[in-house]
C-alpha positions as CSV (number, residue, x, y, z in Angstrom):
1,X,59.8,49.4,-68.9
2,X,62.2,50.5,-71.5
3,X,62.8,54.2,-72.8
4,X,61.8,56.1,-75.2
5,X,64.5,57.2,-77.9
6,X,63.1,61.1,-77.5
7,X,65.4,61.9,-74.2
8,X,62.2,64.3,-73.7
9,X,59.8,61.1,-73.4
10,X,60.9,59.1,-70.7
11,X,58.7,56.1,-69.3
12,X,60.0,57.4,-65.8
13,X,58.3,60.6,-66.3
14,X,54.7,58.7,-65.1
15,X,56.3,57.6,-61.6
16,X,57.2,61.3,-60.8
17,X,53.9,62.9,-62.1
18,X,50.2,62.5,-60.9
19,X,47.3,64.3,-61.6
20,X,45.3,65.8,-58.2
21,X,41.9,64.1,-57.8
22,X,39.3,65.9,-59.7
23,X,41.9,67.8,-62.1
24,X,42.1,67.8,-65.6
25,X,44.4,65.1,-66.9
26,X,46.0,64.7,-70.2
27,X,44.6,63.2,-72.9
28,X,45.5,62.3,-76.3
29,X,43.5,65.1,-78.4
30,X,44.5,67.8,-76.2
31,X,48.0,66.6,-77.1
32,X,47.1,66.3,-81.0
33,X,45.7,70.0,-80.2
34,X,49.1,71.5,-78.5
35,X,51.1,69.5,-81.4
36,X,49.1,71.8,-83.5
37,X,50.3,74.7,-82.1
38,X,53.7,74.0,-81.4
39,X,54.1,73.1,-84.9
40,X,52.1,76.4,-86.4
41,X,54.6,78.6,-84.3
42,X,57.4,77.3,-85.6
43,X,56.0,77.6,-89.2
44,X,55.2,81.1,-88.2
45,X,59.3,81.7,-87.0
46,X,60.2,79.4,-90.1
47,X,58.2,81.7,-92.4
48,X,59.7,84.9,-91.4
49,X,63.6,83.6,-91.5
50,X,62.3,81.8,-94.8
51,X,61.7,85.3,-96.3
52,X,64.7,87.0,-95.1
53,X,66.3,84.6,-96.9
54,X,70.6,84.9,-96.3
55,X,70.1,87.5,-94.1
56,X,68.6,84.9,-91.4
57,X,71.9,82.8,-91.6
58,X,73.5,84.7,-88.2
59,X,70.0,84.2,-86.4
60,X,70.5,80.3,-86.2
61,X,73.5,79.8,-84.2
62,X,71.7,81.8,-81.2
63,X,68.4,80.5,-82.0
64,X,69.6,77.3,-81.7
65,X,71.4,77.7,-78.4
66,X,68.6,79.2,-76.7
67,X,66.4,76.4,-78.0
68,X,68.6,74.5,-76.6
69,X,68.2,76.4,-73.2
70,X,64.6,75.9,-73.7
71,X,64.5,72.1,-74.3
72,X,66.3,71.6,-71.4
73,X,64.0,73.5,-69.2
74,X,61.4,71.3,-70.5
75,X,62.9,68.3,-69.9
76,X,63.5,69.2,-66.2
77,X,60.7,70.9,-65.4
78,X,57.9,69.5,-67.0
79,X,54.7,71.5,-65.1
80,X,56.3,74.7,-67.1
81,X,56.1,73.0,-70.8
82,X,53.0,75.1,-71.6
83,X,55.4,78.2,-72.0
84,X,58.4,76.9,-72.8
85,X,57.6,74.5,-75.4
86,X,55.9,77.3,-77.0
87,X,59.3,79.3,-76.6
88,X,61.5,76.3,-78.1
89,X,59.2,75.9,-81.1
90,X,59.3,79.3,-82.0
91,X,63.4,79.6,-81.4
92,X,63.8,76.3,-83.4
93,X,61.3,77.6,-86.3
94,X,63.8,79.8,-86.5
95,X,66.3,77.5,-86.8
96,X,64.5,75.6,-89.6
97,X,63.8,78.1,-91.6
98,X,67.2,79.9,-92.4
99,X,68.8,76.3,-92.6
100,X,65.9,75.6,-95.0
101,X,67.0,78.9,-96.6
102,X,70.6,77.8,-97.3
103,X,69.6,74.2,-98.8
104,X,67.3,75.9,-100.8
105,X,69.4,78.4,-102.4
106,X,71.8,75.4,-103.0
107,X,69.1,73.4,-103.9
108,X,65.8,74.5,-105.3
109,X,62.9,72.4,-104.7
110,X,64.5,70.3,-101.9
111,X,62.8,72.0,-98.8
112,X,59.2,71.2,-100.3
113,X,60.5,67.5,-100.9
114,X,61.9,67.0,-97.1
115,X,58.7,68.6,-95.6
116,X,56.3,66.6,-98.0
117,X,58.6,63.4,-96.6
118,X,58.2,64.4,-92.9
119,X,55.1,64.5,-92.5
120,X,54.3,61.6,-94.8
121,X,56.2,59.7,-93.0
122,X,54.3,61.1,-89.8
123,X,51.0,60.7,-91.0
124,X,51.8,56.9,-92.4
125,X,53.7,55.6,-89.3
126,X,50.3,57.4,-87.6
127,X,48.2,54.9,-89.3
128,X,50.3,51.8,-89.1
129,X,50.8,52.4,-85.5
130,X,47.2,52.8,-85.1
131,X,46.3,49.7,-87.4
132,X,48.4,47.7,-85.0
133,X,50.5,47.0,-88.2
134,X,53.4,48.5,-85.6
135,X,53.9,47.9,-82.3
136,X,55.9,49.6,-79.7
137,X,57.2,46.3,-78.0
138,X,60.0,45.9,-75.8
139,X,62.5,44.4,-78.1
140,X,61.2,47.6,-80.6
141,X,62.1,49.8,-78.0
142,X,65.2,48.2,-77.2
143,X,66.1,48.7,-80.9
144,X,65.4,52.0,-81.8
145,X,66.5,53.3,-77.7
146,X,70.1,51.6,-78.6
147,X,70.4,52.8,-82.0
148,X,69.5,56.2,-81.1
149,X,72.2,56.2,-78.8
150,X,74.9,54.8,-81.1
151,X,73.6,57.9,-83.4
152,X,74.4,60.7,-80.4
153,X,77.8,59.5,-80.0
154,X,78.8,59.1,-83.6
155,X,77.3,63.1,-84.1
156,X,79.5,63.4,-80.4
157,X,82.7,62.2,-82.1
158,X,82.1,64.1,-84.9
159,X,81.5,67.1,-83.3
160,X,84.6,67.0,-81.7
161,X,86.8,66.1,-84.0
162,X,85.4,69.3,-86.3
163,X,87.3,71.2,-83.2
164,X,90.6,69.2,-84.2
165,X,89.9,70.6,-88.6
166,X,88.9,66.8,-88.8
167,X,85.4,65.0,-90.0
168,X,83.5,61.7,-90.1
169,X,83.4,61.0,-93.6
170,X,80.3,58.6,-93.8
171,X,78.4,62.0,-92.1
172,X,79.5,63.7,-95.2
173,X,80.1,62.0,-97.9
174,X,78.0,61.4,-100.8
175,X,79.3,58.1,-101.7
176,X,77.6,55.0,-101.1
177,X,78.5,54.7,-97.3
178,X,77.4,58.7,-96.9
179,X,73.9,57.6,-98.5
180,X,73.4,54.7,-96.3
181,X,74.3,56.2,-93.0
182,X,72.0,58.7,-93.9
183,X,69.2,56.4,-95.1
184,X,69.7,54.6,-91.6
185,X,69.7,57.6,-89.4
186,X,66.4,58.5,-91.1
187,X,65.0,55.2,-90.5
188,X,65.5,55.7,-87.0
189,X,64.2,59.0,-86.1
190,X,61.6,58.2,-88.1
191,X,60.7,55.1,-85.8
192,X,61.3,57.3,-82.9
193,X,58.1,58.3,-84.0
194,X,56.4,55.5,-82.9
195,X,58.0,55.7,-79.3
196,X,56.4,59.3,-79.2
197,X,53.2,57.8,-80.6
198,X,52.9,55.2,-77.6
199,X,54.6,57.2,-74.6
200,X,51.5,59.6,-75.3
201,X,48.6,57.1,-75.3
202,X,50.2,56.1,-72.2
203,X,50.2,59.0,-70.1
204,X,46.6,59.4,-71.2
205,X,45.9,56.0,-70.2
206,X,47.8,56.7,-67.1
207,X,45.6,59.9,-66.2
208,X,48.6,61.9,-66.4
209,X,48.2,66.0,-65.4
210,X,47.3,68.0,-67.8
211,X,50.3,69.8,-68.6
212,X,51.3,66.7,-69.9
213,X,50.0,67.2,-73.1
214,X,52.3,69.9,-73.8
215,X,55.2,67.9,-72.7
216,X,54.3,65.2,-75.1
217,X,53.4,67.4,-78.0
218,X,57.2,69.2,-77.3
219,X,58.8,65.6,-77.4
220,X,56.8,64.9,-80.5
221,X,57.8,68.2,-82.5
222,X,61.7,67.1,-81.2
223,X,61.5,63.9,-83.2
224,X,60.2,66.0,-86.5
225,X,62.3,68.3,-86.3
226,X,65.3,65.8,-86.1
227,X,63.4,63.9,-89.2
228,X,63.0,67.0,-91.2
229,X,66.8,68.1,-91.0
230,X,67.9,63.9,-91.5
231,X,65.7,64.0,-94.3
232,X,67.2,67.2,-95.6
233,X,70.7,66.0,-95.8
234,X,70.0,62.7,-97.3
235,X,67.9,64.9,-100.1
236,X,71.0,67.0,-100.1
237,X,73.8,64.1,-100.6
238,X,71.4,62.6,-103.2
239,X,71.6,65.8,-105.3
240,X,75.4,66.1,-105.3
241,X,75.9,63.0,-106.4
């Protein structure tokens, strides 16, 4: 079986977990319900670095890095997602919101734009997944998996050569190659979505424990969060152009 893009949703996960007999097992409303509250605490975070405004700017480096911390505990030890998913979406709210703070300053209207765009695009990928207008099938999987990856390294190579006082211009730029990377980058995540969308019905299907749910719902608020800040620079290069 192929991969999800989300390195937190992993096909594999369903040969190393099993429900007990007569436990609860996950299902895909209880994982709507813990999206729900993954995604008001990180609204809740959001809001208060929102408000603080500049002042929230030296909060995102460590929020992010212990986010980090947290994802990666998640990851690896699924059974304990019920507190630590909780723990990253509150440390990446923070995150959001004073990065949302800078844009905004920079740009005014531009954080109500991405966020009405993020979860538009949630809500109609939702429905064509659903619909059956998109499928997650194994060459779709192959796609996105393999473009997601080509993604991580460029943002790799990047990263390190921003060690070296050097940058990837297409990252950056605003010119017509900056635009289109970042159209294309935001095509993907976006279509991650539908990789989130199907590795959930199938851990339901598959009678998956219960804690499940808030392992999907943390791989699910990974992918919007990605969106949300791809979405943000694009709006961002569009308005310096």
């Amino acid at each position: 079986m192929m991969r999800s893009g989300n390195p937190a949703l992993r096909d594999s996960v369903f040969t190393s977990v099993r429900a007990d007999a007569g436990s609860k097992v996950m299902t895909i409303q209880g994982t709507v319900n813990k999206t729900l509250i993954l995604l008001g605490l990180a609204a809740l975070t959001a809001g208060l670095t929102w408000n603080a405004g500049m002042k929230a700017v030296p909060y995102i480096a460590p929020a992010a890095i212990f986010g980090l911390v947290a994802a990666i505990v998640t990851i690896f030890k699924k059974d304990v997602a019920n507190v630590t998913a909780p723990i990253y979406s509150l440390l990446e709210g923070v995150v959001l919101g004073g990065i949302s703070a800078v844009f905004e300053k920079q740009y005014p209207g531009i954080v109500f734009q991405a966020v009405a765009l993020t979860f538009g695009t949630l809500f109609c990928l939702l429905a064509a997944y659903k619909s059956g207008i998109i499928k997650a099938t194994e060459n779709f999987k192959l796609g996105v998996v393999a473009a997601t990856g080509a993604i991580a390294i460029v943002y790799l190579v990047s990263m390190v050569m921003g060690f070296f006082g050097a940058s990837m211009p297409m990252i950056t730029s605003v010119g017509p190659m900056g635009i289109i990377f970042s159209l294309f980058v935001v095509t993907i995540a976006a279509l991650n979505l539908v990789l989130d969308f199907d590795f959930i019905e199938r851990g339901a299907n598959a009678n998956a424990p219960a804690y499940m749910e808030w392992y999907g719902a943390f791989g699910l608020i990974v992918t919007l969060i990605w969106l949300y800040l791809e979405i943000l620079r694009l709006l961002s290069k569009l308005q310096r152009r």
